[in-house]
PyMOL Python script that loads the backbone (N, CA, C, O; Angstrom):
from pymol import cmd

cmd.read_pdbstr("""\
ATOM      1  N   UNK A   1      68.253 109.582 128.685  1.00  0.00           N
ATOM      2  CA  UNK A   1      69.670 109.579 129.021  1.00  0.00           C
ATOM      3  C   UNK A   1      70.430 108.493 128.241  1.00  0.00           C
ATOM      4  O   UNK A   1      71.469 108.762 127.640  1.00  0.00           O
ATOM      5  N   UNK A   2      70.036 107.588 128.256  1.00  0.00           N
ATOM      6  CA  UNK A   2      70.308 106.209 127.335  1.00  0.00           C
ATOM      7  C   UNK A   2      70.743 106.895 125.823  1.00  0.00           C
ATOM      8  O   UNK A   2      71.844 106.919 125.273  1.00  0.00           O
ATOM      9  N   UNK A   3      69.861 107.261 125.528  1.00  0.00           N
ATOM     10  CA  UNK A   3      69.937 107.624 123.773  1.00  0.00           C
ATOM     11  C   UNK A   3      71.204 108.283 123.500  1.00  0.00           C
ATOM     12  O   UNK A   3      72.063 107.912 122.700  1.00  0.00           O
ATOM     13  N   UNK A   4      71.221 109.309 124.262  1.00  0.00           N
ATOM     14  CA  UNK A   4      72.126 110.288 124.475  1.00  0.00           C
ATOM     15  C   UNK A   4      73.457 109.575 124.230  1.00  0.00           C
ATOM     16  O   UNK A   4      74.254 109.641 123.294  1.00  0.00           O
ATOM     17  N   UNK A   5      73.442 108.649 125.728  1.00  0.00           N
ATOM     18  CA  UNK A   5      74.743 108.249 125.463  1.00  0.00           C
ATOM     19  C   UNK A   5      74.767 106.965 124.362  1.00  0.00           C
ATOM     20  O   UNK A   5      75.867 106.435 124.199  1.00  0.00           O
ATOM     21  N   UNK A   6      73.791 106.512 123.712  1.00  0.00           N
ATOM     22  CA  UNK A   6      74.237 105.994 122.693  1.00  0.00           C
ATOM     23  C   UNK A   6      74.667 106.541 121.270  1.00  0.00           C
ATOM     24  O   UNK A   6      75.391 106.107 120.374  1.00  0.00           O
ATOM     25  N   UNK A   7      73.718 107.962 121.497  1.00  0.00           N
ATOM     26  CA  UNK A   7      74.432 108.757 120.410  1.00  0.00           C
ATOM     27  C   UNK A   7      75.730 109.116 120.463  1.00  0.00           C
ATOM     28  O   UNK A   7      76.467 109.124 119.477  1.00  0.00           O
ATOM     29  N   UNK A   8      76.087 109.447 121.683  1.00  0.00           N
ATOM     30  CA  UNK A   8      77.590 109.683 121.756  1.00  0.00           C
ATOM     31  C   UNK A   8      78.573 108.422 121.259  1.00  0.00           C
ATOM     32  O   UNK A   8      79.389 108.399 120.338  1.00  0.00           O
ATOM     33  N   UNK A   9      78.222 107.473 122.131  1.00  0.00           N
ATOM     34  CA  UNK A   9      79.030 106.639 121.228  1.00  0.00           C
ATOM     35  C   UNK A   9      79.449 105.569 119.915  1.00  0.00           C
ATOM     36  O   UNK A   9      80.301 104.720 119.654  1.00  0.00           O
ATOM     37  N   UNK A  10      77.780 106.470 119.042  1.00  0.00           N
ATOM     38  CA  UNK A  10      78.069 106.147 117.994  1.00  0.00           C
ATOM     39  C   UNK A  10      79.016 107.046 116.863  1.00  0.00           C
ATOM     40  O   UNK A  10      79.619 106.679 115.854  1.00  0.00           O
ATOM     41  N   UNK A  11      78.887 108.164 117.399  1.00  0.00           N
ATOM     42  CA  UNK A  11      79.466 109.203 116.792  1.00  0.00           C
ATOM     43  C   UNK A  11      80.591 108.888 117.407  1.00  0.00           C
ATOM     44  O   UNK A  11      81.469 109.104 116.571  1.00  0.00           O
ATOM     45  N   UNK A  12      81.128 108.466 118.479  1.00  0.00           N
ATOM     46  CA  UNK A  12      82.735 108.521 118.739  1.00  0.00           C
ATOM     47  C   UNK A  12      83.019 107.419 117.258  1.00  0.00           C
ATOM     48  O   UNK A  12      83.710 107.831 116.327  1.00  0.00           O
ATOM     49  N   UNK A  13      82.526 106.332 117.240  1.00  0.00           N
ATOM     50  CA  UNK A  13      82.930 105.221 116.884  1.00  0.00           C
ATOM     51  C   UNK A  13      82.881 105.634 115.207  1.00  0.00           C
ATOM     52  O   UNK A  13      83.781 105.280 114.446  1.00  0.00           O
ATOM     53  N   UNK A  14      81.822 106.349 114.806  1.00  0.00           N
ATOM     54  CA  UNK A  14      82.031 106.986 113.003  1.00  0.00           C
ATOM     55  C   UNK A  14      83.412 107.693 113.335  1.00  0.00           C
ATOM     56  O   UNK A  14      84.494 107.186 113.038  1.00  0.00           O
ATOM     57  N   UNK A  15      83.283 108.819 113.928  1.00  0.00           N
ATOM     58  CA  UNK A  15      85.339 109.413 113.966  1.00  0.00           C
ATOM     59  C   UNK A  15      86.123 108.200 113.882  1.00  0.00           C
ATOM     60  O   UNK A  15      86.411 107.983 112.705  1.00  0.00           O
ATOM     61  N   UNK A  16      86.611 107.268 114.725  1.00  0.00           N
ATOM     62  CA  UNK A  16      87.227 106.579 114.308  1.00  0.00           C
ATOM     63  C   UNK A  16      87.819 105.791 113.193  1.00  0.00           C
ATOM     64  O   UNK A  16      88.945 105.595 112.735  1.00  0.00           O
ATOM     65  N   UNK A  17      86.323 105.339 112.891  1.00  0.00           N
ATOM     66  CA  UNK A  17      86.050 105.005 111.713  1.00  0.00           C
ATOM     67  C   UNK A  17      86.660 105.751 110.491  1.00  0.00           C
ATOM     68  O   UNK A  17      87.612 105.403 109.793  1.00  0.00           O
ATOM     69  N   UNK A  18      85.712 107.100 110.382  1.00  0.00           N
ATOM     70  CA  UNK A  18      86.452 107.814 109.656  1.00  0.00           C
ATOM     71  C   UNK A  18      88.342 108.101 109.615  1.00  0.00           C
ATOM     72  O   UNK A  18      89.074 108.071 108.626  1.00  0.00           O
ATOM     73  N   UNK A  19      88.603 108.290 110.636  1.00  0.00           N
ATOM     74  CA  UNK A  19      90.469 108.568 111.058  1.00  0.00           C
ATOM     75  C   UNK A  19      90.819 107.652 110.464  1.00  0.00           C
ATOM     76  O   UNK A  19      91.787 107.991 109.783  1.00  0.00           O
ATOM     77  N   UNK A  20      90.469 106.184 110.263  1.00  0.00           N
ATOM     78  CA  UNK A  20      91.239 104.890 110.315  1.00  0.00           C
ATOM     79  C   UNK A  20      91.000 104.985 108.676  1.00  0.00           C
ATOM     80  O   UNK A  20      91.841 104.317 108.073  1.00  0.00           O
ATOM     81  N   UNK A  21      90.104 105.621 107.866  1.00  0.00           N
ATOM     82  CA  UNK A  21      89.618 105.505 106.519  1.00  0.00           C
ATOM     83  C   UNK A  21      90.981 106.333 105.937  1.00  0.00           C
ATOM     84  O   UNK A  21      91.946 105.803 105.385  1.00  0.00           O
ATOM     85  N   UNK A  22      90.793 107.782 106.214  1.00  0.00           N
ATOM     86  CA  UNK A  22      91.738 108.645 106.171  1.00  0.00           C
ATOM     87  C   UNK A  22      93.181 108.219 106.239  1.00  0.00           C
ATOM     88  O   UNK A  22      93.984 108.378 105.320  1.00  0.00           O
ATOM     89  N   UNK A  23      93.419 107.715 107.294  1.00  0.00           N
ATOM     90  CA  UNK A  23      95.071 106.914 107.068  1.00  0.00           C
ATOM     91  C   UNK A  23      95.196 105.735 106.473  1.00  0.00           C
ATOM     92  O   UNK A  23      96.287 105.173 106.372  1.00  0.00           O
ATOM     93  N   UNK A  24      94.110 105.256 106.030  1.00  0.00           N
ATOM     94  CA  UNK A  24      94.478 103.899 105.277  1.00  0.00           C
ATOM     95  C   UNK A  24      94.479 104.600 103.948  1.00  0.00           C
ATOM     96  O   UNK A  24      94.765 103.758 103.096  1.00  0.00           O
ATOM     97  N   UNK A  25      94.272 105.837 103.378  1.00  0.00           N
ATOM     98  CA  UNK A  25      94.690 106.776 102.237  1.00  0.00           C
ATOM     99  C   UNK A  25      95.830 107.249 102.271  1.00  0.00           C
ATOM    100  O   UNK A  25      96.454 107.486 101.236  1.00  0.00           O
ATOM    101  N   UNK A  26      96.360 107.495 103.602  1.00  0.00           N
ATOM    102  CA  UNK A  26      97.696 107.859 103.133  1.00  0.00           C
ATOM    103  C   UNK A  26      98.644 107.123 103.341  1.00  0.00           C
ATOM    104  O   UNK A  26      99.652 107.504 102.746  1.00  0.00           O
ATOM    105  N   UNK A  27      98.828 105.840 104.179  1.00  0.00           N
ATOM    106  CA  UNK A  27      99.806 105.179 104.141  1.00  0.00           C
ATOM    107  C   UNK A  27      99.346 104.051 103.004  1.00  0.00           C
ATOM    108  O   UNK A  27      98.253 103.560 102.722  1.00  0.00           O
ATOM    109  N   UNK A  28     100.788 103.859 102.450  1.00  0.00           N
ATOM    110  CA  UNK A  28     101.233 102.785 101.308  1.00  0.00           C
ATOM    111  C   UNK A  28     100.510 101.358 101.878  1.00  0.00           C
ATOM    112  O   UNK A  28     100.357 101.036 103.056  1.00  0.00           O
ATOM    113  N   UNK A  29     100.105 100.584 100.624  1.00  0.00           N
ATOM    114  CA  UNK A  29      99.577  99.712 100.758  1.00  0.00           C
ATOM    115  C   UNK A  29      98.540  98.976 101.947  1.00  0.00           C
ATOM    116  O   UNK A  29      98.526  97.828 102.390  1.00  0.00           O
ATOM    117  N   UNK A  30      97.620 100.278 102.268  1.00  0.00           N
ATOM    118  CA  UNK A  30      96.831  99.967 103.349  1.00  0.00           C
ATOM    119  C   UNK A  30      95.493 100.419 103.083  1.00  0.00           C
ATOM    120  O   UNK A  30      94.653 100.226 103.962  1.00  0.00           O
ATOM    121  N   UNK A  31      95.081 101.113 101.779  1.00  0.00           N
ATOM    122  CA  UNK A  31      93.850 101.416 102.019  1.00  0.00           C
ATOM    123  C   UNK A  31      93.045 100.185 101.263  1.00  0.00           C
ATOM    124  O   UNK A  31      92.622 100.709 100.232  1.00  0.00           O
ATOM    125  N   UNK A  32      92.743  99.181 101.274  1.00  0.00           N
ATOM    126  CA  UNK A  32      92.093  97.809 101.160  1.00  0.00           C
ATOM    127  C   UNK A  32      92.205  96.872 102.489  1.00  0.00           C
ATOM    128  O   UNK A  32      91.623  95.793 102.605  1.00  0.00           O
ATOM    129  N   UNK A  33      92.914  97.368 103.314  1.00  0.00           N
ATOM    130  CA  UNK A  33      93.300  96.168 104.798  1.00  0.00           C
ATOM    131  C   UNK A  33      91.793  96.824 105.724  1.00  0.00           C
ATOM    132  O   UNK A  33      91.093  97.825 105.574  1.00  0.00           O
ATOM    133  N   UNK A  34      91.782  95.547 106.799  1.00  0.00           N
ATOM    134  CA  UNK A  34      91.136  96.075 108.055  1.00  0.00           C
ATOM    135  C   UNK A  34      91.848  96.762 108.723  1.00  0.00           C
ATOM    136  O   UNK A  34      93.064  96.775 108.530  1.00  0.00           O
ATOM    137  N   UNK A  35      91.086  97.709 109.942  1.00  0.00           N
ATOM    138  CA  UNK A  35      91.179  98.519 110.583  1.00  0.00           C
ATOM    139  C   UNK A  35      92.399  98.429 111.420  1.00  0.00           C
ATOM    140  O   UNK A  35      93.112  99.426 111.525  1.00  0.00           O
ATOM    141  N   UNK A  36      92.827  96.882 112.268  1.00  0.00           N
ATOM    142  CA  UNK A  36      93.892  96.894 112.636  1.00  0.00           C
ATOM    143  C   UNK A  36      95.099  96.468 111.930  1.00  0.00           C
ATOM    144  O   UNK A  36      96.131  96.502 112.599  1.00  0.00           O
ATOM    145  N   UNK A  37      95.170  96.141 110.927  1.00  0.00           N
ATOM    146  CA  UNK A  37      96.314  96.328 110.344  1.00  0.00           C
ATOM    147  C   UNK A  37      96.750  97.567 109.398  1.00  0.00           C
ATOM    148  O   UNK A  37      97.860  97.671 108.876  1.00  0.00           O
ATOM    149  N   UNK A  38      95.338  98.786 109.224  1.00  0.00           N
ATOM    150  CA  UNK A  38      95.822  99.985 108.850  1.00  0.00           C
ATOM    151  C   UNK A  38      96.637 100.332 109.745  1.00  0.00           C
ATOM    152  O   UNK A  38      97.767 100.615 109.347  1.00  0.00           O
ATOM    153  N   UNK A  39      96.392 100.418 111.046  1.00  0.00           N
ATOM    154  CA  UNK A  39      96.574 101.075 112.052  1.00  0.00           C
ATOM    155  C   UNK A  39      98.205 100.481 111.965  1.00  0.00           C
ATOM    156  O   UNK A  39      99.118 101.159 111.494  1.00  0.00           O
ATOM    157  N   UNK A  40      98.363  99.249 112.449  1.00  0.00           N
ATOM    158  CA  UNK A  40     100.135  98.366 112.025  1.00  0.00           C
ATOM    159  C   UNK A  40     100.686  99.246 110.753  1.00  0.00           C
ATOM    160  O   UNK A  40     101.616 100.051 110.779  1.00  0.00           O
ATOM    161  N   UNK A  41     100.005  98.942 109.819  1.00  0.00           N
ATOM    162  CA  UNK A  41     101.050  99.738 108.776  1.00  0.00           C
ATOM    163  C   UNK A  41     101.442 101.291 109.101  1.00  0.00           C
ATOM    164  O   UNK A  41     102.482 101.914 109.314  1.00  0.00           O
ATOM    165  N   UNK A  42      99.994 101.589 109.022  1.00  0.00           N
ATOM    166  CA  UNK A  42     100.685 103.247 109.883  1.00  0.00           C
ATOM    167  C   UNK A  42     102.039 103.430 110.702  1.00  0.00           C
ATOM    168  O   UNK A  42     102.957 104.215 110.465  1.00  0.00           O
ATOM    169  N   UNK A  43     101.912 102.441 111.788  1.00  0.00           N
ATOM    170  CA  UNK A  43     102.494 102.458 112.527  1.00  0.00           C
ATOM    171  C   UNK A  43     104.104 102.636 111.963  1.00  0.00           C
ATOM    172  O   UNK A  43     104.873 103.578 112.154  1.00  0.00           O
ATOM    173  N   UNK A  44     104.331 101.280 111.142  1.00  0.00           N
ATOM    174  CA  UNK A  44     105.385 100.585 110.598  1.00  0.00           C
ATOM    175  C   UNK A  44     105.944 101.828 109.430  1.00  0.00           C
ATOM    176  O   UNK A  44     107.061 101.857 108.913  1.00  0.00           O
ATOM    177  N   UNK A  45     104.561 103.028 109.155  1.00  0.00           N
ATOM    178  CA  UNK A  45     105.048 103.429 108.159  1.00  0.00           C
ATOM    179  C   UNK A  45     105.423 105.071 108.810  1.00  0.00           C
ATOM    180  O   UNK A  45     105.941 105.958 108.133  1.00  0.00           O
ATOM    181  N   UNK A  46     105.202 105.146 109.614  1.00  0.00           N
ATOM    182  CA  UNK A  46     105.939 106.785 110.459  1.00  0.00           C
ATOM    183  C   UNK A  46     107.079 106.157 110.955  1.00  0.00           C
ATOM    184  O   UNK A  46     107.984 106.879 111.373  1.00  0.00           O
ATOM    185  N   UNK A  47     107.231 104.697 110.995  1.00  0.00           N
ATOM    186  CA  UNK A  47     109.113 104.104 112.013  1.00  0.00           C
ATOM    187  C   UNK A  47     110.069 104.643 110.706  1.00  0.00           C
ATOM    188  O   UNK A  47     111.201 105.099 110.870  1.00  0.00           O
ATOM    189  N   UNK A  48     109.368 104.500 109.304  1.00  0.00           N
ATOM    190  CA  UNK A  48     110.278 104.038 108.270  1.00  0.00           C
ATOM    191  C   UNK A  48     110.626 105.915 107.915  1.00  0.00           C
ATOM    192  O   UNK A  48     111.758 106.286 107.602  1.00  0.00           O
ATOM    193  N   UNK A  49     109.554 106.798 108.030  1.00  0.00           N
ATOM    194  CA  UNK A  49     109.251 108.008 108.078  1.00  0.00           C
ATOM    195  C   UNK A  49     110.827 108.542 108.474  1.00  0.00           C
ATOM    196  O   UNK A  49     111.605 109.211 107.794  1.00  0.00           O
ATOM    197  N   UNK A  50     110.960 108.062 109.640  1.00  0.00           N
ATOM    198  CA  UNK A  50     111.480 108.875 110.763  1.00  0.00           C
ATOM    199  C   UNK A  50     112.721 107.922 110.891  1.00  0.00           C
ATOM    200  O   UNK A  50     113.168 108.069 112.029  1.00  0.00           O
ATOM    201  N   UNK A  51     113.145 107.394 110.486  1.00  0.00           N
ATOM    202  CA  UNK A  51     114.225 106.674 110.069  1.00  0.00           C
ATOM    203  C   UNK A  51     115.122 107.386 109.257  1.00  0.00           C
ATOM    204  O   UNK A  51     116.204 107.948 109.429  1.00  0.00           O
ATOM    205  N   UNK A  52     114.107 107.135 108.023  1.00  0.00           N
ATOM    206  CA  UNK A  52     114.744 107.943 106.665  1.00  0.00           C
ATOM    207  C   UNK A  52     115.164 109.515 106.969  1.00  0.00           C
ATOM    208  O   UNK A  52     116.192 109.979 106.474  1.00  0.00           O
ATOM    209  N   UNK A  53     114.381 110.226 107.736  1.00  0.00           N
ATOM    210  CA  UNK A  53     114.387 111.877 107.989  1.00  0.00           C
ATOM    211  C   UNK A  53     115.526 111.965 108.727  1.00  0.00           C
ATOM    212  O   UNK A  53     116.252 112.927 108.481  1.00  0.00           O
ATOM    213  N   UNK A  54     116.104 110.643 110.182  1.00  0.00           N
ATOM    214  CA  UNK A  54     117.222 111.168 110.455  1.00  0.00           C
ATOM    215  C   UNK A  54     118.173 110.250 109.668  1.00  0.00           C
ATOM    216  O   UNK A  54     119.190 109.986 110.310  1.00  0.00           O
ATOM    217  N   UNK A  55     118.109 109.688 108.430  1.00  0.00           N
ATOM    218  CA  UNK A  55     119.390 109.091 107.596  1.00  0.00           C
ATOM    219  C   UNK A  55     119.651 110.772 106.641  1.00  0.00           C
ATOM    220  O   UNK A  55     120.745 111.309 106.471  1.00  0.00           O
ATOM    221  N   UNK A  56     118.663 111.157 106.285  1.00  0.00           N
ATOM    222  CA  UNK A  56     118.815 112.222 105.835  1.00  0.00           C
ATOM    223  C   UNK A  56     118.998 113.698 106.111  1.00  0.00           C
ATOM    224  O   UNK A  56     119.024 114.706 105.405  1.00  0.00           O
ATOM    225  N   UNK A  57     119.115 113.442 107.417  1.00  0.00           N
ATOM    226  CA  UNK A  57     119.588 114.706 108.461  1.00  0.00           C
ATOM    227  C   UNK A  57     121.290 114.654 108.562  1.00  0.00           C
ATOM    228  O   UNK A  57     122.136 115.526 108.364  1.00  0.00           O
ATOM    229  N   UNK A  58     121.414 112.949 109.041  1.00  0.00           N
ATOM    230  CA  UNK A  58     122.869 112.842 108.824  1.00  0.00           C
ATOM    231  C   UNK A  58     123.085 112.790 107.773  1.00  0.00           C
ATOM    232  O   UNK A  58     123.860 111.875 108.053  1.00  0.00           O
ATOM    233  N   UNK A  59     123.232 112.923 106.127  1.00  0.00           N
ATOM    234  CA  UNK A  59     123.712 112.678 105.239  1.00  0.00           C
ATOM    235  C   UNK A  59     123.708 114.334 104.727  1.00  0.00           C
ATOM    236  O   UNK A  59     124.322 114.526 103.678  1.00  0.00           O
ATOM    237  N   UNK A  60     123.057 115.571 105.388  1.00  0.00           N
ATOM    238  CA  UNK A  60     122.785 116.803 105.174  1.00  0.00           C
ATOM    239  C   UNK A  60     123.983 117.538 105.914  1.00  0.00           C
ATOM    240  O   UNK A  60     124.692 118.367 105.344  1.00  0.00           O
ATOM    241  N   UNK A  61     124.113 117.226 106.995  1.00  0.00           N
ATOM    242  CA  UNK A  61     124.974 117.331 108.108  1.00  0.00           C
ATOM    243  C   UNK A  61     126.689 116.748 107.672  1.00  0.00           C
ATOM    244  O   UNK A  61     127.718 117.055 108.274  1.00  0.00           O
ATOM    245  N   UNK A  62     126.640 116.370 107.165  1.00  0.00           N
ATOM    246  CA  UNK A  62     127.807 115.610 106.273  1.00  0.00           C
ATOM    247  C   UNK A  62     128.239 116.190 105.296  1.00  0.00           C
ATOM    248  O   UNK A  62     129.383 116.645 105.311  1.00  0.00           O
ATOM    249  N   UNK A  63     127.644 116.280 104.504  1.00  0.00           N
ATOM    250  CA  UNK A  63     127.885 116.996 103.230  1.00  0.00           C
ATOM    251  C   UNK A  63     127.730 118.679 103.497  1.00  0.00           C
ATOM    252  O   UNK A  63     128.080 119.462 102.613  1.00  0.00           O
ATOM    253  N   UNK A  64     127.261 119.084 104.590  1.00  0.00           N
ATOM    254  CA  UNK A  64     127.545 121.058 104.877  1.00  0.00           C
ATOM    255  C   UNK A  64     129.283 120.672 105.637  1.00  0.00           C
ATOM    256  O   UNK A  64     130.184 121.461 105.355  1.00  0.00           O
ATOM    257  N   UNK A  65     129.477 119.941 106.192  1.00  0.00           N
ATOM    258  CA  UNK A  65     130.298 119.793 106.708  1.00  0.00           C
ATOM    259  C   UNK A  65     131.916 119.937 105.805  1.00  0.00           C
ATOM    260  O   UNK A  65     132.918 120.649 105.879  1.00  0.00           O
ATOM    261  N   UNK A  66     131.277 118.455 104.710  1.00  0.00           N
ATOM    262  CA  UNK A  66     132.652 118.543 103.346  1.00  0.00           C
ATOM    263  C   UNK A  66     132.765 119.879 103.015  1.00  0.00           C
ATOM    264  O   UNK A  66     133.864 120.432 103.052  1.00  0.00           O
ATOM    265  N   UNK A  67     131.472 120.626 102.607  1.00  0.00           N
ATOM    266  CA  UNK A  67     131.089 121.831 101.560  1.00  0.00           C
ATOM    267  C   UNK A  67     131.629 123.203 102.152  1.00  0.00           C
ATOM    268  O   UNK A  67     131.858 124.229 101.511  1.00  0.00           O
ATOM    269  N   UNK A  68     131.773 123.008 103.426  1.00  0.00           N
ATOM    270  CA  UNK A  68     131.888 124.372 104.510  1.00  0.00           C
ATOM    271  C   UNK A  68     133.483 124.668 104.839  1.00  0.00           C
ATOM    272  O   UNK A  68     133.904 125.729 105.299  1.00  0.00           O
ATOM    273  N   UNK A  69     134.230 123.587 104.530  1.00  0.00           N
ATOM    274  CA  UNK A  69     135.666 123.314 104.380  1.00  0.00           C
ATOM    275  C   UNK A  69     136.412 123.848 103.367  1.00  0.00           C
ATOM    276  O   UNK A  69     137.613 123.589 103.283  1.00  0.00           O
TER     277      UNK A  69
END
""", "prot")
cmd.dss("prot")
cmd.show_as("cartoon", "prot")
cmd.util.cbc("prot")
cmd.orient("prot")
């Protein structure tokens, strides 16, 4: 029973592992950092994401607006 659950939670802990590898590939300047500051940049880097998407929702919304006139 032991093994078991140590297998389980070694394999949880490779996923992780792996996930945290994976996003330190796609966010900017993070795939050389440790694990918790991939995770910070990630973080810092879907705020900047989703910032920009609604600066550029309003600036879309604006300009159908001039254009539709």
């Amino acid at each position: 029973k032991k093994k078991s659950h140590k297998d389980i939670e070694r394999r949880r802990r490779e996923a992780i592992a792996q996930g945290i590898t994976e996003l330190a590939l796609l966010v900017p300047d993070a795939h050389n950092s440790k694990k918790g500051k991939v995770i910070e940049r990630a973080v810092d880097y879907i705020h900047s994401l989703r910032e920009a998407e609604q600066q550029n929702m309003e600036k879309w919304t604006f300009e159908k607006l001039m254009f539709d006139e």
